[in-house]
C-alpha positions in Angstrom: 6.8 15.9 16.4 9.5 13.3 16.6 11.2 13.0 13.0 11.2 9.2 12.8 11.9 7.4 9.7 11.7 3.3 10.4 11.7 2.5 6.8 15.2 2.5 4.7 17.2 -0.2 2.5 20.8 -0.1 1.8 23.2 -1.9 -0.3 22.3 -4.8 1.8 19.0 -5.8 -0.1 18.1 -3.0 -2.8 19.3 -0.2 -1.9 22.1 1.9 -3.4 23.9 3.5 -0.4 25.7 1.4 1.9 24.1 1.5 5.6 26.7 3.8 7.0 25.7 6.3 3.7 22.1 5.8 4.8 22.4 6.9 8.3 24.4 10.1 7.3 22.1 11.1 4.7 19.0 10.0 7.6 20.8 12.8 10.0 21.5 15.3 7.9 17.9 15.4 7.1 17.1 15.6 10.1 15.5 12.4 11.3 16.4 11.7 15.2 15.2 7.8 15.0 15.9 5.8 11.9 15.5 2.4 11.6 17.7 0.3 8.4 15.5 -2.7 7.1 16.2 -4.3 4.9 14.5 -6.6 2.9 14.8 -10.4 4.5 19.0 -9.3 5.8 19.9 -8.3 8.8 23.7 -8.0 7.9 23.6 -4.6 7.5 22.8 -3.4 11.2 26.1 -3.5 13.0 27.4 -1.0 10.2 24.1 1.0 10.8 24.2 1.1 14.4 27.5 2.5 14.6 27.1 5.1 12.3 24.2 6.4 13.6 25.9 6.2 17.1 28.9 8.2 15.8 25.9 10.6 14.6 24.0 11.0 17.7 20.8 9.2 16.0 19.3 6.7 17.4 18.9 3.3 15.4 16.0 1.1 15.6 17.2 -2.9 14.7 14.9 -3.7 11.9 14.1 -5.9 8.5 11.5 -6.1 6.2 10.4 -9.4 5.1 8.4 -10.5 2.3 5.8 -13.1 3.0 2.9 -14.7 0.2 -0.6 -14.1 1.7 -3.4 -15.1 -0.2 -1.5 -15.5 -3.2 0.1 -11.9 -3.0 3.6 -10.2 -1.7 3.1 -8.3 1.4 5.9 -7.0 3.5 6.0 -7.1 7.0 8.5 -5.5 9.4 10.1 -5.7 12.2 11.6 -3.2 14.3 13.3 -3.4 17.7 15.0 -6.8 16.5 17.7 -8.8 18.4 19.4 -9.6 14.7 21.3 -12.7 16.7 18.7 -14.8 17.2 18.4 -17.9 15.4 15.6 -18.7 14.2 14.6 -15.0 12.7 18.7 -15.7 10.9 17.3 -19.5 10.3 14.4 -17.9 8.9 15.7 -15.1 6.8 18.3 -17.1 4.7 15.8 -19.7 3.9 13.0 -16.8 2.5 16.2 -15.8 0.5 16.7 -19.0 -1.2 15.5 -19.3 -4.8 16.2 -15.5 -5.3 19.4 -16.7 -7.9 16.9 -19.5 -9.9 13.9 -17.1 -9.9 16.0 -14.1 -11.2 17.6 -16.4 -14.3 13.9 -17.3 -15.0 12.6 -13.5 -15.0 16.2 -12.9 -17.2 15.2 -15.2 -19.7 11.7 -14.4 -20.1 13.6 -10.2 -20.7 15.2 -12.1 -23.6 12.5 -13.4 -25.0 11.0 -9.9 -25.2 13.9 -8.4 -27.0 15.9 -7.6 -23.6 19.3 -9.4 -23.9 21.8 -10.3 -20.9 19.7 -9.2 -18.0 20.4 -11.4 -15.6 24.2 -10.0 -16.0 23.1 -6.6 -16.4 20.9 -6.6 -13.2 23.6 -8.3 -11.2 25.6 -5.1 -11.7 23.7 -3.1 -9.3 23.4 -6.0 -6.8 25.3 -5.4 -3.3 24.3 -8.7 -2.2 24.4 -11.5 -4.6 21.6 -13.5 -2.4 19.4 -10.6 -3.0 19.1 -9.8 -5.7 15.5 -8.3 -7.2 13.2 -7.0 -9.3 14.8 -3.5 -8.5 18.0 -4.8 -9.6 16.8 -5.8 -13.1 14.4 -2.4 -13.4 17.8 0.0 -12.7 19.7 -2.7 -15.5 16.6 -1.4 -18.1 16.8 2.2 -17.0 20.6 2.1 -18.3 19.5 1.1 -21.2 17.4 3.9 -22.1 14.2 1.0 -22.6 12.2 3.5 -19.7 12.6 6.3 -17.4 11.7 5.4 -14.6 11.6 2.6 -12.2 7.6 2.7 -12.0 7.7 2.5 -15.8 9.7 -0.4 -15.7 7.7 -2.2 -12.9 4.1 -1.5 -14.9 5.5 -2.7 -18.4 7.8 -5.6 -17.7 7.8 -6.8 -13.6 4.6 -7.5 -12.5 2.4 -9.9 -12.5 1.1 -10.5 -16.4 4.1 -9.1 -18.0 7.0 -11.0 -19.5 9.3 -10.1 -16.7 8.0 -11.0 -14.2 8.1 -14.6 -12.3 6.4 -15.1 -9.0 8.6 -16.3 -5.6 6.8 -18.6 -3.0 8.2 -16.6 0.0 7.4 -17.0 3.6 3.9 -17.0 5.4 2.3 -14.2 7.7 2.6 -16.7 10.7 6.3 -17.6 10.1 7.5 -13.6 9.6 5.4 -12.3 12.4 6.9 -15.4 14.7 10.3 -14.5 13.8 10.1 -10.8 14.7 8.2 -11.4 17.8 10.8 -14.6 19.2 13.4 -11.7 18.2 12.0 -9.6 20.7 10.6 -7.3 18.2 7.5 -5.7 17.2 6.0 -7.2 13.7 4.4 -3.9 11.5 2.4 -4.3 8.1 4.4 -2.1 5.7 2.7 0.3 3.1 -0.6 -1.6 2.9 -2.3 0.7 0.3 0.5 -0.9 -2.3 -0.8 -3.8 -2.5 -4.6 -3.4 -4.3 -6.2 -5.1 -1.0 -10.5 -4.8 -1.3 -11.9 -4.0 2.3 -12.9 -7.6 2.5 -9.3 -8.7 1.8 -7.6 -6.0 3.6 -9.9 -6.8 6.7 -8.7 -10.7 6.3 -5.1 -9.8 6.3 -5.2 -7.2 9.6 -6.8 -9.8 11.6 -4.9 -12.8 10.9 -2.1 -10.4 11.5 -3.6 -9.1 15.0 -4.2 -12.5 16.0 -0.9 -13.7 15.5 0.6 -11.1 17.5 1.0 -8.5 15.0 0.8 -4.6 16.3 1.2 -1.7 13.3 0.9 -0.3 10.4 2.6 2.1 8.3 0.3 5.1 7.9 2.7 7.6 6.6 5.2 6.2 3.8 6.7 6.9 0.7 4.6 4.3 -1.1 1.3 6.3 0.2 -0.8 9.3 -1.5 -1.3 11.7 1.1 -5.2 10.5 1.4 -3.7 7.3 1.9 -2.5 8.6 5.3 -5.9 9.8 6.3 -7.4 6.2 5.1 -4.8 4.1 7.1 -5.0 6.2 9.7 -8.1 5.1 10.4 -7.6 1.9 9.7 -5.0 1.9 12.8 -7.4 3.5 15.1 -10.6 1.1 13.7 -8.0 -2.3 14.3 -6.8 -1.1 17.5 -2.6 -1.0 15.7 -0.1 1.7 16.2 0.9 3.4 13.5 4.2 4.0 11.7 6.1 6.4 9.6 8.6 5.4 7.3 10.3 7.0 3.7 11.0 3.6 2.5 14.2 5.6 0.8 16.4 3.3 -1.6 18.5 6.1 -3.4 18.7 9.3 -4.0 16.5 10.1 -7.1 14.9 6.9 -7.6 12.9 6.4 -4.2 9.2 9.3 -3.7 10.1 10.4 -0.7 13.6 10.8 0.9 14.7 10.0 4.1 13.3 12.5 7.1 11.2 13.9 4.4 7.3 13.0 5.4 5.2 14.9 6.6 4.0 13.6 10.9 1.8 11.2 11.6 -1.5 12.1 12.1 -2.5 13.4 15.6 -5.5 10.6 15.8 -2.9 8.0 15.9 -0.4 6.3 18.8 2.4 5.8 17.5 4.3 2.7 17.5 7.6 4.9 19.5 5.4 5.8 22.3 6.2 3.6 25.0 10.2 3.6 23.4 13.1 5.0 26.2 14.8 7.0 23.3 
């Protein structure tokens, strides 16, 4: 089974290894096909493509981007990207404005529950300034000793309900699956058991996606339980989308599953490298 990971983030978006790291620690793992994407930057790929080059691992262009779909954030990426073209660039910086106003808004609402300077603090682990996140802020309150972990800080102060967290209007599922495709690429719904979808919903969301042009899903990912595998992958073969495999590695430590590290797709699925020349 081909060891393909086409889900990483670097220092670009969230991550805390620069791409070059990324790649390394990607090939000394073991993965032969690895894919950087990051989330709504595409910066990162001319470091990541000559690493893995220098490697003898062969990089897949990609970038995750974060679109609002019925009033949720879902993440949708794209792999096999031309990261020149200009309206995917067009499109990228504009899903990355209002990161700066809506991270001093989720800092000042830390504040008010007793968490002082976190827009300061969070900006401290930030590579890029335009990107700067909810991870960002939940690594500033694990230095602090306030949790452990960053699925402890996520569940008591980042999401929706709790007094860190402030929503961001980012782009739609037509825009993000338009970019990738006039990019050249292939447009993938990442980890879609994340995101607390009913059937009903779930079912909405895979065929607006299909009908716009959309072709896979992750199946096997970090942010999966292993039945979550089995599920989506039958959700792949039922939709008629090819599946994907990715770690969705950030840093050592921090992210489930590191890079090169999950187990194969299931045999009942195609996978989205099947028709690749690698």
């Amino acid at each position: 089974m081909l060891n393909a990971d086409l889900h990483s983030h670097s220092t670009v978006s969230d991550g805390l290894l620069r791409p070059a790291e990324v790649a390394a620690r990607a090939s000394a793992n073991g993965v032969q096909v690895w894919a950087l994407t990051d989330h709504d930057e595409v910066s990162g790929l001319a470091e990541a493509r000559e690493a893995a080059a220098a490697l003898g691992m062969k990089h897949i262009p990609g970038v995750e981007i974060s679109i609002t779909w019925a009033g949720v954030t879902v993440h949708i990426v794209g792999l096999r990207i031309d990261e020149t073209n200009e309206d995917l660039v067009k499109g990228l910086a504009l899903t990355r404005s209002g990161r700066e106003r809506r991270a001093r808004e989720m800092a000042q609402q830390l504040a008010n529950a007793g968490i002082p300077d976190a827009f300061e603090g969070a900006l401290k682990f930030v590579g890029n300034p335009d990107l700067i996140s909810r991870t960002h802020f939940a690594r500033y309150i694990i230095e602090l000793g306030i949790q452990d972990d960053i699925g402890g800080v996520f569940r008591n102060y980042l999401t929706e309900g709790k007094p860190g967290y402030v929503p961001h209007r980012w782009a739609t599922l037509k825009e993000a699956v338009s970019w990738i495709r006039g990019a050249g690429g292939i447009a993938i719904v990442a980890h879609p058991g994340r995101y607390g979808f009913t059937d009903l919903q779930l079912d909405a969301l895979l065929n607006e996606f299909k009908q716009l042009g959309g072709v896979g899903v992750e199946v096997v990912t970090g942010s999966h339980t292993v039945d979550e595998y089995d599920q989506f992958a039958k959700v792949a073969r039922n939709y008629g989308l090819l599946a994907s495999r990715g770690s969705d590695f950030h840093a050592p430590g921090e992210s489930n599953v590191d890079l090169g590290k999950l187990p194969p797709l299931p045999a009942t699925v195609v996978p989205v490298w099947h028709n690749w020349q690698l």
